[in-house]
N, CA and C atoms as a LAMMPS dump frame, in Angstrom:
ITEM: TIMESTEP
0
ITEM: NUMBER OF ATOMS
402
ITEM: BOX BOUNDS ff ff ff
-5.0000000000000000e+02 5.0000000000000000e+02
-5.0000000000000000e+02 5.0000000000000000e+02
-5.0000000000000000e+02 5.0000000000000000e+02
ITEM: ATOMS id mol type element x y z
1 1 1 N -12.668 4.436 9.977
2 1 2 C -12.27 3.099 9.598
3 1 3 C -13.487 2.185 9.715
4 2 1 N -13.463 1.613 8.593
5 2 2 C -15.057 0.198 8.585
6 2 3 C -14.729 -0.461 9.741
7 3 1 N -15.908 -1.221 10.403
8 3 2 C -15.642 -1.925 11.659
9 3 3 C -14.833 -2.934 11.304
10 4 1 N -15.364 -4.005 10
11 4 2 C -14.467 -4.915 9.866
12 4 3 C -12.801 -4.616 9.409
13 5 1 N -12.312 -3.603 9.083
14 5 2 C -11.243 -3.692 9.251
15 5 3 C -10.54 -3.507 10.492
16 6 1 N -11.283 -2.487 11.57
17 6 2 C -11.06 -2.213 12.793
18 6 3 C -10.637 -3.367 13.707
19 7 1 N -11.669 -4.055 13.371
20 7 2 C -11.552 -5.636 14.007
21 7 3 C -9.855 -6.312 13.914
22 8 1 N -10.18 -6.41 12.243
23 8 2 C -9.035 -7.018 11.826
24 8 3 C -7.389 -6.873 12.819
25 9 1 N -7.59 -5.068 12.373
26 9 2 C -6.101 -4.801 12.96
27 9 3 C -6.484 -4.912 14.625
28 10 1 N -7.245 -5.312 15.04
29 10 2 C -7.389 -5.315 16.83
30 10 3 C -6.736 -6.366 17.018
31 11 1 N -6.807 -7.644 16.231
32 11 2 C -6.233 -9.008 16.436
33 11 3 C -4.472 -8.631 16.333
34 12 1 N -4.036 -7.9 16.098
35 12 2 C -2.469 -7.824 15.476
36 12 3 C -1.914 -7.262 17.149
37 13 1 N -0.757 -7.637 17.166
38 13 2 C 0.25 -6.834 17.95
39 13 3 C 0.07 -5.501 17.901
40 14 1 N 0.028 -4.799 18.746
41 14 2 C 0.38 -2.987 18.81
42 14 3 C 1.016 -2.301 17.817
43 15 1 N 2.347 -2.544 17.419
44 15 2 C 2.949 -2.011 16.436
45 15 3 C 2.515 -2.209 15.385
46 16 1 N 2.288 -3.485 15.353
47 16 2 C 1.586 -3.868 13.822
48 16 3 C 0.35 -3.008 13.581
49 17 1 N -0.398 -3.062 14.596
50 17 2 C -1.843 -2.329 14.366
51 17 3 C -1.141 -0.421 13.737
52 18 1 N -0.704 -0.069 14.737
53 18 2 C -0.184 1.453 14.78
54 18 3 C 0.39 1.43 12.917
55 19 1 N 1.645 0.651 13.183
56 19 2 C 2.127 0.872 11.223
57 19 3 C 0.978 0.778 10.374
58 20 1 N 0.361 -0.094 10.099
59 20 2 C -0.839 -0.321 9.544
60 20 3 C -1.878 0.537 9.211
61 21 1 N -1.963 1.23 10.685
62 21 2 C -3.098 2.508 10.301
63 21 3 C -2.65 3.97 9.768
64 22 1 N -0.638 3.969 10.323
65 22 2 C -0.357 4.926 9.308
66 22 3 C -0.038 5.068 8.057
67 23 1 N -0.029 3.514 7.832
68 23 2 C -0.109 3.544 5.849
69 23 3 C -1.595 3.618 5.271
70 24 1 N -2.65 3.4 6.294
71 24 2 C -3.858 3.67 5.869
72 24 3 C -4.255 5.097 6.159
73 25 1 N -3.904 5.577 7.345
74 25 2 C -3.838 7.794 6.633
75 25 3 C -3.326 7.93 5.482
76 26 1 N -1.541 7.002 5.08
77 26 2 C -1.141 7.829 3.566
78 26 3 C -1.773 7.229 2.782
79 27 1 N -2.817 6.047 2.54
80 27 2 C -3.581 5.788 1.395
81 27 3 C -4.452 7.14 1.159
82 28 1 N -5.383 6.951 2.14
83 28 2 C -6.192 8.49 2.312
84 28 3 C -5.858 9.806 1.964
85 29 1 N -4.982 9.768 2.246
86 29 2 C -4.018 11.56 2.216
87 29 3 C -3.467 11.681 0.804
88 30 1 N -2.89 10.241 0.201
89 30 2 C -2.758 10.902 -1.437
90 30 3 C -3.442 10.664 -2.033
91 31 1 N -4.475 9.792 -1.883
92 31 2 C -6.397 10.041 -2.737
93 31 3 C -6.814 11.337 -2.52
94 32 1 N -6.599 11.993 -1.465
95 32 2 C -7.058 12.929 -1.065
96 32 3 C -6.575 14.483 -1.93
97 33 1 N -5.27 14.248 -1.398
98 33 2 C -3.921 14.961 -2.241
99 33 3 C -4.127 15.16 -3.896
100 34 1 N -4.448 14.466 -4.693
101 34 2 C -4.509 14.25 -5.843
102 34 3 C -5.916 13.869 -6.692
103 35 1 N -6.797 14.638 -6.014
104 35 2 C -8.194 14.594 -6.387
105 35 3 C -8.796 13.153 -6.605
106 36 1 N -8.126 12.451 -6.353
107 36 2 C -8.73 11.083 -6.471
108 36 3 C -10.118 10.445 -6.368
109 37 1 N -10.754 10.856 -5.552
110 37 2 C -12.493 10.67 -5.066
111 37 3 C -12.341 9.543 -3.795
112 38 1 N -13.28 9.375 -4.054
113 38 2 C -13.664 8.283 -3.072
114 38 3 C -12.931 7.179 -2.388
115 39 1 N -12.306 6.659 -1.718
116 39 2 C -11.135 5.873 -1.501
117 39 3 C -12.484 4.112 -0.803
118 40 1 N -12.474 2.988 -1.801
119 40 2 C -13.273 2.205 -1.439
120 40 3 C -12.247 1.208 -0.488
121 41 1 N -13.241 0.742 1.052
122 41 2 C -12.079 0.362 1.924
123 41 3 C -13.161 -0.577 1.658
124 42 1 N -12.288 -2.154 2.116
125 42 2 C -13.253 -3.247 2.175
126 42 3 C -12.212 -4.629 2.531
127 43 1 N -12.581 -5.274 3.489
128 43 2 C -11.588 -6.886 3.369
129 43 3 C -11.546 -7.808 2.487
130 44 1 N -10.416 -8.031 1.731
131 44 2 C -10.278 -9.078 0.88
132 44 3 C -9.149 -9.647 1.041
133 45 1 N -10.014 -11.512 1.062
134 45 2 C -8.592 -12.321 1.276
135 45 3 C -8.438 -12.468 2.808
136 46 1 N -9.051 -11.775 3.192
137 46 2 C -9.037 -11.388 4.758
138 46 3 C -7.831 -10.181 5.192
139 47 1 N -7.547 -9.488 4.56
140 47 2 C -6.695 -8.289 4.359
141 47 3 C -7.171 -7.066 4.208
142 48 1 N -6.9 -5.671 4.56
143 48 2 C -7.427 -4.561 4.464
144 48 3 C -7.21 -4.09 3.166
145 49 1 N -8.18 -4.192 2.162
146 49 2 C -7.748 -3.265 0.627
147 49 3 C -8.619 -1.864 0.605
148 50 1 N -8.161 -1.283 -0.577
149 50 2 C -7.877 -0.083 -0.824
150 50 3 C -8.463 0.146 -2.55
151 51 1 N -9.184 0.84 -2.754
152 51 2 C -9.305 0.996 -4.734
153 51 3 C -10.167 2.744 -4.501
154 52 1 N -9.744 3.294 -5.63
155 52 2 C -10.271 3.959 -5.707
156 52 3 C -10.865 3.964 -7.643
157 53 1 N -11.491 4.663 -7.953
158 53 2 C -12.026 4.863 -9.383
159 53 3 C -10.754 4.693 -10.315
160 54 1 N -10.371 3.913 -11.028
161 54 2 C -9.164 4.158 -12.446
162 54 3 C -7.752 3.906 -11.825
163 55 1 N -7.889 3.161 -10.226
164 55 2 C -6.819 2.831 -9.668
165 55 3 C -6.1 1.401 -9.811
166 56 1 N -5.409 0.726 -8.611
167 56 2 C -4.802 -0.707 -8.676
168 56 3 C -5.5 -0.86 -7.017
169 57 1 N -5.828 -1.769 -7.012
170 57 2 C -6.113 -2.382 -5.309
171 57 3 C -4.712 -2.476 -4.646
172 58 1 N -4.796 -1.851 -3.431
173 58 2 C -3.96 -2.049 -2.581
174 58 3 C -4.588 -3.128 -1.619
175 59 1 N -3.476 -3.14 -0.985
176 59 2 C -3.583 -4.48 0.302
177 59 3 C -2.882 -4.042 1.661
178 60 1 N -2.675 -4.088 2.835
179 60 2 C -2.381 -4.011 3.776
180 60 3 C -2.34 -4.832 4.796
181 61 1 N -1.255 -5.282 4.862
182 61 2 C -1.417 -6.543 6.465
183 61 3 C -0.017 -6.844 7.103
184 62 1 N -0.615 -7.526 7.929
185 62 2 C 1.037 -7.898 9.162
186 62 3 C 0.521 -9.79 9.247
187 63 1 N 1.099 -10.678 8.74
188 63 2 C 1.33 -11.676 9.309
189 63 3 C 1.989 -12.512 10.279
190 64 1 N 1.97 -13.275 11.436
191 64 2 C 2.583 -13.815 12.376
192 64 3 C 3.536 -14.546 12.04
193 65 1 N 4.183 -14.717 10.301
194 65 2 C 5.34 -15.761 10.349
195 65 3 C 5.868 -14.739 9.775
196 66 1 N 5.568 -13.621 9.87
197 66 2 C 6.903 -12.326 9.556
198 66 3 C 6.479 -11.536 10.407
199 67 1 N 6.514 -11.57 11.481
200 67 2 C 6.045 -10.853 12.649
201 67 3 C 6.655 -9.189 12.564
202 68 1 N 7.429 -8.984 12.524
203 68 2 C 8.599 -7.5 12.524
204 68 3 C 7.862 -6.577 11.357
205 69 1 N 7.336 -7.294 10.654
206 69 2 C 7.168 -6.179 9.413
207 69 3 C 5.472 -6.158 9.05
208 70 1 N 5.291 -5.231 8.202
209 70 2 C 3.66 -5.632 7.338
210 70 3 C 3.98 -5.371 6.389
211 71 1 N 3.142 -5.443 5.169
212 71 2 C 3.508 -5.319 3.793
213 71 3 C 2.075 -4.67 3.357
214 72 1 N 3.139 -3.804 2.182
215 72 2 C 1.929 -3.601 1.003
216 72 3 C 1.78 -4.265 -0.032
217 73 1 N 0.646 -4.669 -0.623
218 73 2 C 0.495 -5.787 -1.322
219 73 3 C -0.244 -5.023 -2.75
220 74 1 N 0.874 -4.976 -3.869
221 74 2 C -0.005 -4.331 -5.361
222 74 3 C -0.472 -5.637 -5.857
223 75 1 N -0.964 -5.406 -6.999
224 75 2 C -1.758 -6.424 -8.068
225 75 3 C -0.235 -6.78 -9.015
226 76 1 N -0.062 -8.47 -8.463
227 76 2 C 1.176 -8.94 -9.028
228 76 3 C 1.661 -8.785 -10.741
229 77 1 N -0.383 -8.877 -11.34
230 77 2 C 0.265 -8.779 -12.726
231 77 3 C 0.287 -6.89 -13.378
232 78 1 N 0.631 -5.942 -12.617
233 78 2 C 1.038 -4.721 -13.134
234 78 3 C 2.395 -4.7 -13.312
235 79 1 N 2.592 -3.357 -13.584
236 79 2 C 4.352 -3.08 -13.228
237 79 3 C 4.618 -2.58 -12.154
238 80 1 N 3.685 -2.24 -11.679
239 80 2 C 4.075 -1.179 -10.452
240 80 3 C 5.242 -1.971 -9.446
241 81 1 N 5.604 -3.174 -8.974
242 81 2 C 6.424 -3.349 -7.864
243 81 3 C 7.853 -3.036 -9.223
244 82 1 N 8.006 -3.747 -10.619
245 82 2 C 8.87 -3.65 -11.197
246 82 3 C 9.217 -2.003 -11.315
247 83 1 N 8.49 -1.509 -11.362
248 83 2 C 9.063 -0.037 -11.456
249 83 3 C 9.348 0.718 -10.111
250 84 1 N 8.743 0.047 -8.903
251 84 2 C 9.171 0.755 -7.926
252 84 3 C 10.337 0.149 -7.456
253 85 1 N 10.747 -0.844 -7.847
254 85 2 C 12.287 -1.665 -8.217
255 85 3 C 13.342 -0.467 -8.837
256 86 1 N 12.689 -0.112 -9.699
257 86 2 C 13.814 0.619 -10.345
258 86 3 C 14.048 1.647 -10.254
259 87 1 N 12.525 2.539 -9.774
260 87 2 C 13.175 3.859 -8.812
261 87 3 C 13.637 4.086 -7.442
262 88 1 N 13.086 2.826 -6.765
263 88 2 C 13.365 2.747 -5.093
264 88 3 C 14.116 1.791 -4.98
265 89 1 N 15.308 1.381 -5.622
266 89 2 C 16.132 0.132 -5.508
267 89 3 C 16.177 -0.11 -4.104
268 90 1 N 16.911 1.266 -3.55
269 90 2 C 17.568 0.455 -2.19
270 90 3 C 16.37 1.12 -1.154
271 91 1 N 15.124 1.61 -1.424
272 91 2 C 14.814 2.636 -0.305
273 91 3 C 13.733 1.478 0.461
274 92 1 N 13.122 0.315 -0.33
275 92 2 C 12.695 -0.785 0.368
276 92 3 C 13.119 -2.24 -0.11
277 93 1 N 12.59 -3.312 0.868
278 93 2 C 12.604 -4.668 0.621
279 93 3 C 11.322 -4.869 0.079
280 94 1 N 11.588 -5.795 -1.218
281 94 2 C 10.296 -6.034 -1.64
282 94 3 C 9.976 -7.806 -1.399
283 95 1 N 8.715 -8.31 -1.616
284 95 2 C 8.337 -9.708 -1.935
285 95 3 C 8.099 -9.962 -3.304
286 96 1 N 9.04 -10.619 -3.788
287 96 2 C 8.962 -10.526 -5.134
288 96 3 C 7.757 -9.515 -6.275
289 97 1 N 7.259 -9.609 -6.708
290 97 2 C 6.562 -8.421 -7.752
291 97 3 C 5.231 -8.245 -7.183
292 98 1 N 5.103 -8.433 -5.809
293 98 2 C 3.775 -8.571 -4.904
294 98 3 C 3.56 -7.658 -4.168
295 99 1 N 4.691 -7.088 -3.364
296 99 2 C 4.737 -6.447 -2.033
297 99 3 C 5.901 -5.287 -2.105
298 100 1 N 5.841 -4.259 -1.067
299 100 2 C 6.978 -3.096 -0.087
300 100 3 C 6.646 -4.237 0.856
301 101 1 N 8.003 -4.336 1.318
302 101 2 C 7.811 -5.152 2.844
303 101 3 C 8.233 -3.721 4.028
304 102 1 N 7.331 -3.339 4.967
305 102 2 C 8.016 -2.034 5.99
306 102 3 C 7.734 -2.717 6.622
307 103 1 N 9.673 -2.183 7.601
308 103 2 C 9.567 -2.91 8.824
309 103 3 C 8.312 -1.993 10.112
310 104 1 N 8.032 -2.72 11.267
311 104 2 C 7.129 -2.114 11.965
312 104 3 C 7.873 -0.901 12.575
313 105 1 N 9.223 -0.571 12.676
314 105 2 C 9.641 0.205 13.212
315 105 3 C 10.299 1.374 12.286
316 106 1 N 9.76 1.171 11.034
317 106 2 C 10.077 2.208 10.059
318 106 3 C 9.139 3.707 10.046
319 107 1 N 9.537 4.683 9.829
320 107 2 C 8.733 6.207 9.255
321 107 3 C 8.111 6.176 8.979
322 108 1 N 6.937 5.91 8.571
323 108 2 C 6.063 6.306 7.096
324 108 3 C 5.744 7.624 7.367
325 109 1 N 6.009 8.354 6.454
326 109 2 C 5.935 9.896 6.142
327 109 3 C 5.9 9.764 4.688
328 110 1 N 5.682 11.121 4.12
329 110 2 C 5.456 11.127 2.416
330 110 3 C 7.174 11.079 2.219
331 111 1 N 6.856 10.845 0.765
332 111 2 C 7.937 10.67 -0.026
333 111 3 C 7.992 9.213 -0.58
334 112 1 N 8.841 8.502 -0.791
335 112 2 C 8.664 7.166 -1.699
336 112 3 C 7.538 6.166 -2.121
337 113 1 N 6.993 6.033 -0.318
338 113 2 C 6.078 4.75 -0.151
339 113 3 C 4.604 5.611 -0.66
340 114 1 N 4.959 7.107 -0.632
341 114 2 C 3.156 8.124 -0.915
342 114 3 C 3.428 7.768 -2.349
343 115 1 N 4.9 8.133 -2.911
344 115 2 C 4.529 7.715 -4.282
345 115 3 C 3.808 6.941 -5.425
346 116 1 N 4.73 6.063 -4.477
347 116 2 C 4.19 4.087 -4.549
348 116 3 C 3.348 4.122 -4.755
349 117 1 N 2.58 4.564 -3.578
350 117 2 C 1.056 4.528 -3.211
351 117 3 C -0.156 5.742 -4.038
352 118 1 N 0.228 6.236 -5.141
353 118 2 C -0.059 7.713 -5.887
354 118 3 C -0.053 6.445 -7.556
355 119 1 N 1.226 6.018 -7.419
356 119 2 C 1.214 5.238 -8.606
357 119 3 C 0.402 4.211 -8.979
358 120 1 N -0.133 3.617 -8.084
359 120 2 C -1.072 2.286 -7.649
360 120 3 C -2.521 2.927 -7.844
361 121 1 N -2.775 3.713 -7.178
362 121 2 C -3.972 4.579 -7.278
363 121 3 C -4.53 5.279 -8.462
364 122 1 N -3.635 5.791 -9.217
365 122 2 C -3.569 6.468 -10.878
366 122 3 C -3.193 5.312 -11.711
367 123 1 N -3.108 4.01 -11.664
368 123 2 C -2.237 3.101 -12.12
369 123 3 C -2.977 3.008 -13.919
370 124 1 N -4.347 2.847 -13.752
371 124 2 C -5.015 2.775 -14.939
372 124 3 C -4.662 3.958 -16.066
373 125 1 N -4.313 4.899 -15.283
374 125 2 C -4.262 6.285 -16.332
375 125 3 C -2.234 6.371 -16.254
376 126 1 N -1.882 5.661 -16.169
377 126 2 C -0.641 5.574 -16.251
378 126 3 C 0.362 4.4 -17.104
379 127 1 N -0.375 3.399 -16.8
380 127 2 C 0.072 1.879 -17.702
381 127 3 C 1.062 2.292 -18.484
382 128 1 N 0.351 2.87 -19.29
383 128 2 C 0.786 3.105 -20.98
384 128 3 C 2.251 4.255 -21.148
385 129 1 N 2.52 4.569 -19.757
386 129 2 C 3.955 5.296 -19.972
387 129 3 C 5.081 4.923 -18.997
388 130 1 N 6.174 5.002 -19.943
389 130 2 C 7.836 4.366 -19.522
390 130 3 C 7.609 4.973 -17.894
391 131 1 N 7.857 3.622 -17.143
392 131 2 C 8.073 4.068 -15.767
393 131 3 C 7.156 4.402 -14.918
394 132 1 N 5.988 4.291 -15.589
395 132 2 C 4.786 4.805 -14.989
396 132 3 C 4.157 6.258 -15.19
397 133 1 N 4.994 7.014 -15.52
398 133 2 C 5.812 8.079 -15.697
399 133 3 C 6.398 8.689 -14.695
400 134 1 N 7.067 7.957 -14.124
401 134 2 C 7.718 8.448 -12.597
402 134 3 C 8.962 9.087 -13.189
């Protein structure tokens, strides 16, 4: 982990820090998973992002006026939150076409949110089909 993000999550509550760094293994693990290359980590906004080559920037953070949860944060003008609307209706809370809101006391393990996070990452080589092609 870059120092400055290290930093970052040091300032957060415990849980917050802990959720945080296990959605940053599954960023890693399905770049990894899916030949992706290089996974570029860097702060923006003052937030932990995420891009890899032909991907969507991810985001990662816990704020103090939603203390319980952190969010993942896609690029508002894709489809990706609208389509993960329509395949993950009930499996998260979203922030309008911005964010997964996970609570701090949720799983993260593969399955939905790796998806999510697979779709965001391939997003450029995907645009152009119904659903993402999910």
């Amino acid at each position: 982990m870059k120092p400055e993000i290290q930093s970052k999550f040091a300032t957060y509550p415990l849980e917050a820090q802990m959720q945080l760094e296990n959605v940053r293994r599954l960023i890693f693990a399905v770049a990894n998973d899916n030949g992706l290359g290089r996974v570029e980590e860097t702060l923006k906004w003052g937030e932990a992002s995420y891009l890899v080559k032909g991907g969507s920037t991810l985001r990662i953070d816990w704020k103090p006026k939603d203390p319980s949860v952190i969010k993942v944060y896609f690029h508002c003008q894709t489809r990706l939150i609208g389509t993960f609307k329509e395949i993950y209706q009930d499996e998260f809370e979203y922030e309008g076409n911005r964010a997964i809101v996970i609570p701090l006391s949720a799983s993260i393990e593969d399955g939905p949110l790796s998806h999510c996070l697979q779709l965001a990452l391939k997003y450029h080589s995907l645009k152009h089909l119904p659903l993402l092609g999910a």
